[in-house]
Backbone and ligand atoms as CSV (ligand in chain L), in Angstrom:
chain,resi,resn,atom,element,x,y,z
A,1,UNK,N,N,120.195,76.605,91.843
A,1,UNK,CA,C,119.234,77.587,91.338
A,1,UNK,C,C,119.401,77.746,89.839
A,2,UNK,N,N,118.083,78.076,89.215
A,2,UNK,CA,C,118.154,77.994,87.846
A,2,UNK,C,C,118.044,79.437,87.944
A,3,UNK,N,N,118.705,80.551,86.889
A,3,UNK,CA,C,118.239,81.691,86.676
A,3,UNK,C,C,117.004,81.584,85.410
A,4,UNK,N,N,116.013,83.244,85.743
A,4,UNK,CA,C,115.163,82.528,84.517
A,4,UNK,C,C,115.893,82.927,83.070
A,5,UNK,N,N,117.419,83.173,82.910
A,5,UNK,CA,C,118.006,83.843,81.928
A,5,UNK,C,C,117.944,82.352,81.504
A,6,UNK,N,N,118.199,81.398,82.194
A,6,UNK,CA,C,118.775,80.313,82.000
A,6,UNK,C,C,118.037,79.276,80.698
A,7,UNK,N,N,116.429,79.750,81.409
A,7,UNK,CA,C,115.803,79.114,79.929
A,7,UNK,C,C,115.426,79.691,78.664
A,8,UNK,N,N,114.880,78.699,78.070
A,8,UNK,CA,C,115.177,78.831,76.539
A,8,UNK,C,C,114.061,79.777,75.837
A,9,UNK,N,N,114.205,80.053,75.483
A,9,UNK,CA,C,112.785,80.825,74.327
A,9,UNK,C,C,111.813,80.674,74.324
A,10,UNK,N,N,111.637,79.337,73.785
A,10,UNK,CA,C,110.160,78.321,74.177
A,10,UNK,C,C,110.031,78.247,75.296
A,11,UNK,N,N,111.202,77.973,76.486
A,11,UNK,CA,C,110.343,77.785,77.407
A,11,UNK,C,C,109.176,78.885,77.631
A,12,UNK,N,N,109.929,80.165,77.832
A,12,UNK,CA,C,109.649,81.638,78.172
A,12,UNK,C,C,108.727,81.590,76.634
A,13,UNK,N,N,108.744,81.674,76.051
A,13,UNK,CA,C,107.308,81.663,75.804
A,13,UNK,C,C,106.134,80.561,75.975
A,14,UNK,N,N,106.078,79.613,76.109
A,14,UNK,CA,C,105.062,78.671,76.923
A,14,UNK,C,C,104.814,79.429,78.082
A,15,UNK,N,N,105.303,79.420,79.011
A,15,UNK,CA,C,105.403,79.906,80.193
A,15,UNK,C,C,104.285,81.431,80.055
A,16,UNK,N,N,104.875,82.126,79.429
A,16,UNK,CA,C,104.217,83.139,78.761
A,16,UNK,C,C,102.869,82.935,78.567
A,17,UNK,N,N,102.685,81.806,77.623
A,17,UNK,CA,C,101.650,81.485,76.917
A,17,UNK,C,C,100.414,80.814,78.310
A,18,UNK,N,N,100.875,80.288,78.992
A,18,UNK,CA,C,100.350,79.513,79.942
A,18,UNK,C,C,99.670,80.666,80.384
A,19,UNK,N,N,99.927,81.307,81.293
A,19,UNK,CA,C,99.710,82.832,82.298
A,19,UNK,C,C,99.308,83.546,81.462
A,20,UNK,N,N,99.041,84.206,80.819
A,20,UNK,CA,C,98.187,84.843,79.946
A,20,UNK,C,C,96.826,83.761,79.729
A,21,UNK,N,N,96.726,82.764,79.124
A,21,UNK,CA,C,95.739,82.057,79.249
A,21,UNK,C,C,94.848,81.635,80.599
A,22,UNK,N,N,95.404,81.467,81.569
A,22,UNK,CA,C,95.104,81.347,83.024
A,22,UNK,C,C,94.725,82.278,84.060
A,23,UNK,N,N,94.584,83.658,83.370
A,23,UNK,CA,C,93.718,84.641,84.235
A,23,UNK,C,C,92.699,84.200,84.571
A,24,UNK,N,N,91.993,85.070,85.809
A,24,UNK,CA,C,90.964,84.637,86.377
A,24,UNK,C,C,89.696,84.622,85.034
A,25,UNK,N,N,88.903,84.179,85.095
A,25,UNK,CA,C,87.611,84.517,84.229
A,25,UNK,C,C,87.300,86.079,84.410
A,26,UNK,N,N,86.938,86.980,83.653
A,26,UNK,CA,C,86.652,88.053,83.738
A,26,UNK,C,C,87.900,89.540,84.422
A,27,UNK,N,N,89.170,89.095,84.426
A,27,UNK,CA,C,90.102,89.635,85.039
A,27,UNK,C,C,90.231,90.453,83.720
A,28,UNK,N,N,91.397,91.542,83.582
A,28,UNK,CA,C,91.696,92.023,82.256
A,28,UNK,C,C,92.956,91.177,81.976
A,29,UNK,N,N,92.782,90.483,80.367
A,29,UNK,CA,C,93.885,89.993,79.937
A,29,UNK,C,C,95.297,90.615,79.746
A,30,UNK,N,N,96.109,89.571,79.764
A,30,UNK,CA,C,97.424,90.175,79.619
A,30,UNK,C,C,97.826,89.550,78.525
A,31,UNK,N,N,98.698,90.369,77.915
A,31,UNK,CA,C,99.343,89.747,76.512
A,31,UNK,C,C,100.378,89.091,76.814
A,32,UNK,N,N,100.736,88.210,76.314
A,32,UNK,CA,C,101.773,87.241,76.393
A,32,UNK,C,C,103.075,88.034,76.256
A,33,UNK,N,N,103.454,88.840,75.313
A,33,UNK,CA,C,104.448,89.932,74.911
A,33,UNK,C,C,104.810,90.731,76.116
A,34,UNK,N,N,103.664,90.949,77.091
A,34,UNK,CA,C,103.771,92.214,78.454
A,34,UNK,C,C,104.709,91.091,79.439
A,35,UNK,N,N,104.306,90.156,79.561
A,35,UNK,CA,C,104.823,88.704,80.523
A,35,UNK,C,C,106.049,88.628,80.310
A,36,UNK,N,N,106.549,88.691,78.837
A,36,UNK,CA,C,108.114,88.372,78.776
A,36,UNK,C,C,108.421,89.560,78.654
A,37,UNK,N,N,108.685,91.089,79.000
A,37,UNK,CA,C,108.883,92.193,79.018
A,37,UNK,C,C,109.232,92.041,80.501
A,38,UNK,N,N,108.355,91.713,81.370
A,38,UNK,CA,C,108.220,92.006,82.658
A,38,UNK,C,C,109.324,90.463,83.403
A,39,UNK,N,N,109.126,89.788,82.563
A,39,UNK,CA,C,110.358,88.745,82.970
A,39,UNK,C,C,111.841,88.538,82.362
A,40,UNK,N,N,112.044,89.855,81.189
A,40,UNK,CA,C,112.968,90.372,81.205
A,40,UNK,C,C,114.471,91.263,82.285
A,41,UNK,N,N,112.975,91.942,83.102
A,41,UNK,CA,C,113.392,92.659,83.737
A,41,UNK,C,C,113.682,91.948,84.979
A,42,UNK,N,N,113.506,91.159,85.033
A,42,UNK,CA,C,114.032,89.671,86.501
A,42,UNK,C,C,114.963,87.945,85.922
A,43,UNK,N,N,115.227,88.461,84.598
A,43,UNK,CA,C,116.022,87.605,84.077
A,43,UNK,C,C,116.616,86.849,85.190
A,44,UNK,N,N,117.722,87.441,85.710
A,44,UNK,CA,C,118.783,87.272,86.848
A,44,UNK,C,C,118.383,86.633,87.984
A,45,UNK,N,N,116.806,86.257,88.433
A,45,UNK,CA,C,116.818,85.871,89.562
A,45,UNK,C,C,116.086,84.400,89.677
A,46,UNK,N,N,116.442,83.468,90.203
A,46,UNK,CA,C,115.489,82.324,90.312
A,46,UNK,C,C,114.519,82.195,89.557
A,47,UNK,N,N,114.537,81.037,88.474
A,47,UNK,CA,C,113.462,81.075,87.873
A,47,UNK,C,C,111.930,80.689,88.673
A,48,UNK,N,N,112.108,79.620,89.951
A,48,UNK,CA,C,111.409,79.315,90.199
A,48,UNK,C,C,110.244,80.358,91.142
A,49,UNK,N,N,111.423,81.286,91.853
A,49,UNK,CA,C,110.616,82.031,92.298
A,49,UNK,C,C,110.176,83.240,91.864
A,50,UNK,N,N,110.690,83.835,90.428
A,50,UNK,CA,C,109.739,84.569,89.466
A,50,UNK,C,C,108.403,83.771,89.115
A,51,UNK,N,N,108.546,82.214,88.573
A,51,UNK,CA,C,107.360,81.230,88.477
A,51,UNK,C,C,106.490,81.507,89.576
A,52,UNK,N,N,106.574,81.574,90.924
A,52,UNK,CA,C,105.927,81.661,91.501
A,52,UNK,C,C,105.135,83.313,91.704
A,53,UNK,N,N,106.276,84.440,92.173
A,53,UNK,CA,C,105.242,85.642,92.024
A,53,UNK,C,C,104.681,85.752,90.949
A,54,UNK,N,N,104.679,85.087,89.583
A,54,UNK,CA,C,103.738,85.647,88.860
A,54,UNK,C,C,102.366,84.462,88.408
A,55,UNK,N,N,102.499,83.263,89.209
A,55,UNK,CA,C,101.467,82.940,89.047
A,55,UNK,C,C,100.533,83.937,90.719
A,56,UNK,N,N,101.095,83.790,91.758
A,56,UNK,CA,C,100.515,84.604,92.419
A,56,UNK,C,C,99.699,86.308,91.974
A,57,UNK,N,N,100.374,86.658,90.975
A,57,UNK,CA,C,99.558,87.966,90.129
A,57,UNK,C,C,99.044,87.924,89.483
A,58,UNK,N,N,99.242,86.239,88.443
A,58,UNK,CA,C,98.200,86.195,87.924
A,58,UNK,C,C,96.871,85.974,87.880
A,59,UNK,N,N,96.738,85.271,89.544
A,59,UNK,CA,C,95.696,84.977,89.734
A,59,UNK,C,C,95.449,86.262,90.788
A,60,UNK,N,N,95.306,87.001,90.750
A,60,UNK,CA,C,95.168,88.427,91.375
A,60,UNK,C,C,93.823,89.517,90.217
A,61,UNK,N,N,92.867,89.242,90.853
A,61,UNK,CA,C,92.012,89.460,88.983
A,61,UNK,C,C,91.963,91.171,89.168
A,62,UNK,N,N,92.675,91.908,90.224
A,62,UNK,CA,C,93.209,93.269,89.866
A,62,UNK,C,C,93.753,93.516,89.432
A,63,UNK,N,N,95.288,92.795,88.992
A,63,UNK,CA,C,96.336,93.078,88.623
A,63,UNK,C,C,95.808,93.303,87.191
A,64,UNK,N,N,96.203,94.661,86.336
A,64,UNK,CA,C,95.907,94.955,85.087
A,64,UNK,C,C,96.516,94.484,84.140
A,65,UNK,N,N,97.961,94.605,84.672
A,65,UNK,CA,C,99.070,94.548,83.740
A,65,UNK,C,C,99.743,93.511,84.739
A,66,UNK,N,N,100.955,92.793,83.812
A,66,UNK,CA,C,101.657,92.095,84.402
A,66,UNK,C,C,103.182,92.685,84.737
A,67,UNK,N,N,103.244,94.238,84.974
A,67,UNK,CA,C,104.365,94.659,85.402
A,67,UNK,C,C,105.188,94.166,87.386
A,68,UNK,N,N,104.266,93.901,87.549
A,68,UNK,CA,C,104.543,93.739,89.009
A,68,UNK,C,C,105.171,92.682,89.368
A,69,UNK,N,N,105.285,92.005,87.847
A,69,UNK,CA,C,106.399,90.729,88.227
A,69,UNK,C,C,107.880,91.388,88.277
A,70,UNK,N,N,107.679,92.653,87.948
A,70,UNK,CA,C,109.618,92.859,87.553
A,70,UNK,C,C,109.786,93.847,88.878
A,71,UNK,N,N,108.968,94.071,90.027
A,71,UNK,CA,C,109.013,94.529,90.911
A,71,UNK,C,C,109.090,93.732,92.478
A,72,UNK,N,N,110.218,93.288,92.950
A,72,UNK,CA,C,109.933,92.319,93.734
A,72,UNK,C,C,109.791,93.332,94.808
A,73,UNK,N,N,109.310,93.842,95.466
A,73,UNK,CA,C,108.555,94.704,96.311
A,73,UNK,C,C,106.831,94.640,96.067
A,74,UNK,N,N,106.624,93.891,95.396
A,74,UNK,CA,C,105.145,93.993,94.725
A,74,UNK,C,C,104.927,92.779,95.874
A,75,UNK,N,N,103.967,92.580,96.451
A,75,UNK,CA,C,103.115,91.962,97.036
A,75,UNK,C,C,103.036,90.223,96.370
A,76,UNK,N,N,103.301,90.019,95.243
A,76,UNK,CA,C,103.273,89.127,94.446
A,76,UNK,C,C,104.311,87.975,94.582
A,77,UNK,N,N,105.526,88.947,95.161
A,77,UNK,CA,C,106.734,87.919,95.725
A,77,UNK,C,C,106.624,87.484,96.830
A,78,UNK,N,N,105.481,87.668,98.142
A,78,UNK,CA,C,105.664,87.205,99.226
A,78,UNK,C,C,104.534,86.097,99.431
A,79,UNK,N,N,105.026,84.958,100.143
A,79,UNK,CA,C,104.126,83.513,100.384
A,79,UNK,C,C,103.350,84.348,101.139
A,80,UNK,N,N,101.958,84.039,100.774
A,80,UNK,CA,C,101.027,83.960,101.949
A,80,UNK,C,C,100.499,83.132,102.470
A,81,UNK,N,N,99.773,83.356,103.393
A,81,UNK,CA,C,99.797,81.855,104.668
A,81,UNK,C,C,98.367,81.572,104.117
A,82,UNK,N,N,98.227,80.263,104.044
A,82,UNK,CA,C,96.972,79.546,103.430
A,82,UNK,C,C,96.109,79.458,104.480
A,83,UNK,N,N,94.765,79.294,104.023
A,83,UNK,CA,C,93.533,79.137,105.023
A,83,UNK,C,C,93.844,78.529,106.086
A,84,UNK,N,N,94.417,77.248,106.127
A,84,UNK,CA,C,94.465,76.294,107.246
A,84,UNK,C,C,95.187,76.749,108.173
A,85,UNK,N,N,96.851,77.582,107.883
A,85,UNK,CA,C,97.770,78.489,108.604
A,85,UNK,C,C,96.747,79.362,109.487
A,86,UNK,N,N,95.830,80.443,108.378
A,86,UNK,CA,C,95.154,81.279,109.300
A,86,UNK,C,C,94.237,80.789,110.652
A,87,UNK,N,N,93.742,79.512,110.153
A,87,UNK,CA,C,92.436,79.080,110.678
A,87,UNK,C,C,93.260,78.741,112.113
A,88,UNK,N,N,94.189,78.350,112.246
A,88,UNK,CA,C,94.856,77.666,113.568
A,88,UNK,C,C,95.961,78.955,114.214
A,89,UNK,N,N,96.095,79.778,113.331
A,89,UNK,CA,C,96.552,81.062,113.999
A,89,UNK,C,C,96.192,81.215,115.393
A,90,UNK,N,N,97.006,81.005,116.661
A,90,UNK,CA,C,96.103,81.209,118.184
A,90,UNK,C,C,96.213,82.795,118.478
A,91,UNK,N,N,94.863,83.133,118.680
A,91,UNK,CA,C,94.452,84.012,118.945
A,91,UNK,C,C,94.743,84.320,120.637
A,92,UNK,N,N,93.897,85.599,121.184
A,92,UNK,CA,C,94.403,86.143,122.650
A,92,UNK,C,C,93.054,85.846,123.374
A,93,UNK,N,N,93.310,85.513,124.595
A,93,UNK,CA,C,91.952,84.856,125.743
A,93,UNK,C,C,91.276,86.589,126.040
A,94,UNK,N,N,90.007,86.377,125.606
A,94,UNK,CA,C,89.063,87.543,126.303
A,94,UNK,C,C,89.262,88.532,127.469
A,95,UNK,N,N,89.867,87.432,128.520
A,95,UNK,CA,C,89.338,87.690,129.941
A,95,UNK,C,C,90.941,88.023,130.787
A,96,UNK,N,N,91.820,87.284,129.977
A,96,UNK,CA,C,93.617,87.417,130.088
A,96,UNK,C,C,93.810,88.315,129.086
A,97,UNK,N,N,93.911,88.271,127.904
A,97,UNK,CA,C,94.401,88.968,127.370
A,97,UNK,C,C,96.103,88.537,126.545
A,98,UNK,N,N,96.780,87.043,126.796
A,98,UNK,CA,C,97.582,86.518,126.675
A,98,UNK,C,C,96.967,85.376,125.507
A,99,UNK,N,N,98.075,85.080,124.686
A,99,UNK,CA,C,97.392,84.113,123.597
A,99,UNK,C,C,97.588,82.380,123.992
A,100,UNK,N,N,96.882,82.034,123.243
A,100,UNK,CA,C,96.210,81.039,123.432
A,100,UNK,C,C,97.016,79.769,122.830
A,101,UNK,N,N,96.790,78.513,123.432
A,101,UNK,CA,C,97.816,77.448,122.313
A,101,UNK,C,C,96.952,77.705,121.074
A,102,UNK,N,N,98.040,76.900,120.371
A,102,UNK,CA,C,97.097,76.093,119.168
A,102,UNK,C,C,96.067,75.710,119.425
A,103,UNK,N,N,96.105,74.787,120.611
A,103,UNK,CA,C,94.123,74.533,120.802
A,103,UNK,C,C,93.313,75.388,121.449
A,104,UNK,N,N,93.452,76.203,121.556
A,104,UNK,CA,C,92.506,76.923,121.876
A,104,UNK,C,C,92.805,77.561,123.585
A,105,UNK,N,N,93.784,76.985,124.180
A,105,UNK,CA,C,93.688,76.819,125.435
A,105,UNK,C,C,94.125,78.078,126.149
A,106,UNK,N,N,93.907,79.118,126.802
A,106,UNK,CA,C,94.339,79.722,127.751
A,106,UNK,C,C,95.200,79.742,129.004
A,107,UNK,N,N,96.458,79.280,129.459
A,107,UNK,CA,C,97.026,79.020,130.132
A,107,UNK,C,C,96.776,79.930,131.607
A,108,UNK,N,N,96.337,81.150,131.772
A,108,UNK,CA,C,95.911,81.983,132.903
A,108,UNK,C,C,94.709,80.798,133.155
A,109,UNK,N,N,93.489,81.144,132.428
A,109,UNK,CA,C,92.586,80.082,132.257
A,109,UNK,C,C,92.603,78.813,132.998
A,110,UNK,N,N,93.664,78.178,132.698
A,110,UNK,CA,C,93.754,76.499,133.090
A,110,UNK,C,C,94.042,76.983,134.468
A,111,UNK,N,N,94.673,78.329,134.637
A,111,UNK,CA,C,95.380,77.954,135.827
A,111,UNK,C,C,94.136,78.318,137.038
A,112,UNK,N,N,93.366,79.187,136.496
A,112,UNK,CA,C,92.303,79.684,137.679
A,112,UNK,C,C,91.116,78.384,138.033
A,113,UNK,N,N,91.366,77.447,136.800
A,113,UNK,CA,C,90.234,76.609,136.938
A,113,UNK,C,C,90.850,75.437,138.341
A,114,UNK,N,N,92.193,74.921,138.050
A,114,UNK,CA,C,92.883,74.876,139.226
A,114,UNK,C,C,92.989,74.833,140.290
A,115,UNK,N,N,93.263,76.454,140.516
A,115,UNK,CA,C,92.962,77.046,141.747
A,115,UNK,C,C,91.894,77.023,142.340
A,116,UNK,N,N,91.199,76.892,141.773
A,116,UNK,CA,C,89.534,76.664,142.604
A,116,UNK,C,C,89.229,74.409,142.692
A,117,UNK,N,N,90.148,74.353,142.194
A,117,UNK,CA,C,89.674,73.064,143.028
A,117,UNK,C,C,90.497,72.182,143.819
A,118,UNK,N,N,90.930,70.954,144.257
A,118,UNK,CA,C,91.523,70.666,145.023
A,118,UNK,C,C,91.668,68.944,144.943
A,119,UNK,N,N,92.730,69.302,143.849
A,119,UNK,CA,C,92.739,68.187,143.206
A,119,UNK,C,C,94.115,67.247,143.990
A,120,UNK,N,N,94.663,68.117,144.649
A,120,UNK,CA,C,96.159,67.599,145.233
A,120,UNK,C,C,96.449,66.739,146.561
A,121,UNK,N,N,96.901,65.826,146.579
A,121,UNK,CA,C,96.931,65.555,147.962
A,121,UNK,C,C,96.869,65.883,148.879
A,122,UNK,N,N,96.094,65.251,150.006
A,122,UNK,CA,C,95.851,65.611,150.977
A,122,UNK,C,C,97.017,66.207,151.759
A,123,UNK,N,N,96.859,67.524,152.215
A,123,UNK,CA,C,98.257,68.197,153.127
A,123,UNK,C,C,99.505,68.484,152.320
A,124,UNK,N,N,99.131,68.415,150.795
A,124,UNK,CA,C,100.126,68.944,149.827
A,124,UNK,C,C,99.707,70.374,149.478
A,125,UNK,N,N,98.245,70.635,149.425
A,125,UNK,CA,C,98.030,71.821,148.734
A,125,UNK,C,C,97.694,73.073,149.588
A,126,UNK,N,N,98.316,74.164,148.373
A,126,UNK,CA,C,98.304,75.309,149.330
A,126,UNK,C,C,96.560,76.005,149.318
A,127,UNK,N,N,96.058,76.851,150.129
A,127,UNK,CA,C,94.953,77.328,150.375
A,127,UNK,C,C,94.844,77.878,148.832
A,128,UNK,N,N,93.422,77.739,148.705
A,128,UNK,CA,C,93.134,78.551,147.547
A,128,UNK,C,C,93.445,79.742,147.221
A,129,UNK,N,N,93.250,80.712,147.866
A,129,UNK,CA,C,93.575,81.966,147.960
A,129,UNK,C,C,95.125,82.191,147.816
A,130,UNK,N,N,95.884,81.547,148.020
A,130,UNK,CA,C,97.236,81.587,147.764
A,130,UNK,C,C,97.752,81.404,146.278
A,131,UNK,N,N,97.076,80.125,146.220
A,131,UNK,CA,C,97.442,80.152,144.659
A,131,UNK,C,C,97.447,81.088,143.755
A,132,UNK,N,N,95.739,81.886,144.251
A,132,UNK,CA,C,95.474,82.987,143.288
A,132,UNK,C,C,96.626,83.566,143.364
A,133,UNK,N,N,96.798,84.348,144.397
A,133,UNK,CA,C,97.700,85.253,144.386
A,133,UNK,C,C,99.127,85.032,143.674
A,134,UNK,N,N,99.849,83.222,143.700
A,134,UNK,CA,C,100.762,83.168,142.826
A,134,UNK,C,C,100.546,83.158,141.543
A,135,UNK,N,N,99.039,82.809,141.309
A,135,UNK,CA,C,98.749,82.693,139.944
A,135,UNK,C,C,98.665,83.975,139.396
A,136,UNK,N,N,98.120,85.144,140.046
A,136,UNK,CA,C,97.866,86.294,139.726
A,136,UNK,C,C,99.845,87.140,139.347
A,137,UNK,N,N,100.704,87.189,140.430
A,137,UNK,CA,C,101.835,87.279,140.348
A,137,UNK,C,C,102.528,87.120,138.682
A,138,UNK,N,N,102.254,85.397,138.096
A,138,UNK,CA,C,103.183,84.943,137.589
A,138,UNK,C,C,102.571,85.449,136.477
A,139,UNK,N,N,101.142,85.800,135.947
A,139,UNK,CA,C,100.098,86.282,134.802
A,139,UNK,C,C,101.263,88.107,134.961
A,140,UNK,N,N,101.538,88.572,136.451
A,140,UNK,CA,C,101.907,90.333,135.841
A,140,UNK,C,C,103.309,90.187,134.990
A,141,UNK,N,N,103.834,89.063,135.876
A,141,UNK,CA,C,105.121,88.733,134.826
A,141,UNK,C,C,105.140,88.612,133.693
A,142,UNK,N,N,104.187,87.631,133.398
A,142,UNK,CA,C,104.072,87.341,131.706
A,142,UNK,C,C,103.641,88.505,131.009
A,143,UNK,N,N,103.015,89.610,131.511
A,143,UNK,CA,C,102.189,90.681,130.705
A,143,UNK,C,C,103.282,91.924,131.040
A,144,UNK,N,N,104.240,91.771,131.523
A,144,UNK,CA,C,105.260,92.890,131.564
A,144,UNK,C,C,106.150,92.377,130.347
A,145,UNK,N,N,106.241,91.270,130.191
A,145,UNK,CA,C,107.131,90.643,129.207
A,145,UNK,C,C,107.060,90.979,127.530
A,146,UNK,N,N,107.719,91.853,127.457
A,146,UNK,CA,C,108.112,92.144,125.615
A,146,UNK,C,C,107.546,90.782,124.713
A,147,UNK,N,N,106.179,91.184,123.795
A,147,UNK,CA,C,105.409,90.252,122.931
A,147,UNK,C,C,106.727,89.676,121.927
L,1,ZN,ZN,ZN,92.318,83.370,129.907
């Protein structure tokens, strides 16, 4: 780990200079002077991941000021999960109420579709109605079960 005490002047001011220039279009500017004030106050910690919360604030076109870099409680220090993360996030089945794979799939779901047909060898499978009932069983288990 590099501390950001660690670099040099120039760097910290380039760095400076960069992020101040790189606000959103129409955001309120920040002075280059407020940037190294506020990365004063986080000298001591990883440079890379001060680099990172404050390009995350800087591209934040609320953020007024660039104090929230010297606050790692600020919203600015934590990764957030990118579109593609969200987009595949599995969500909970309508009709169960239990979540879903990654693809989409409902496992109560698969299982009722199943149960209604009779796909198993001959004199292997149990009556339909049975299944439900184990299928129904093993669904109260899973929904008593701590998320
Ligand atoms: Zn379902």
């Amino acid at each position: 780990m590099t501390a950001l005490r660690e670099l040099t002047a120039d760097e910290i001011n380039t760095l400076a200079a960069i992020i101040a220039k790189t606000r959103p279009t129409g955001a309120p500017r920040w002075d280059p002077a407020g940037i190294r004030a506020a990365f004063a106050k986080v000298a001591n910690l990883d440079a890379a991941e001060v680099i990172k919360a404050t390009i995350r604030l800087a591209q934040d076109r609320e953020a007024r000021t660039p104090g929230g870099i010297a606050n790692t409680a600020n919203p600015c220090w934590s990764e957030r999960l990118t579109d593609v993360e969200v987009y595949v996030k599995p969500d909970r089945c309508d009709v169960h109420g239990t979540q879903r794979s990654p693809l989409g799939i409902c496992a109560s779901c698969r299982a009722d579709e199943l149960a209604g047909t009779d796909t198993g060898p001959a004199g292997q499978r149990l009556p339909a109605e049975q299944v439900r009932e184990i299928v129904g069983e093993i669904r109260d288990r899973i929904a008593k079960q701590p998320q």
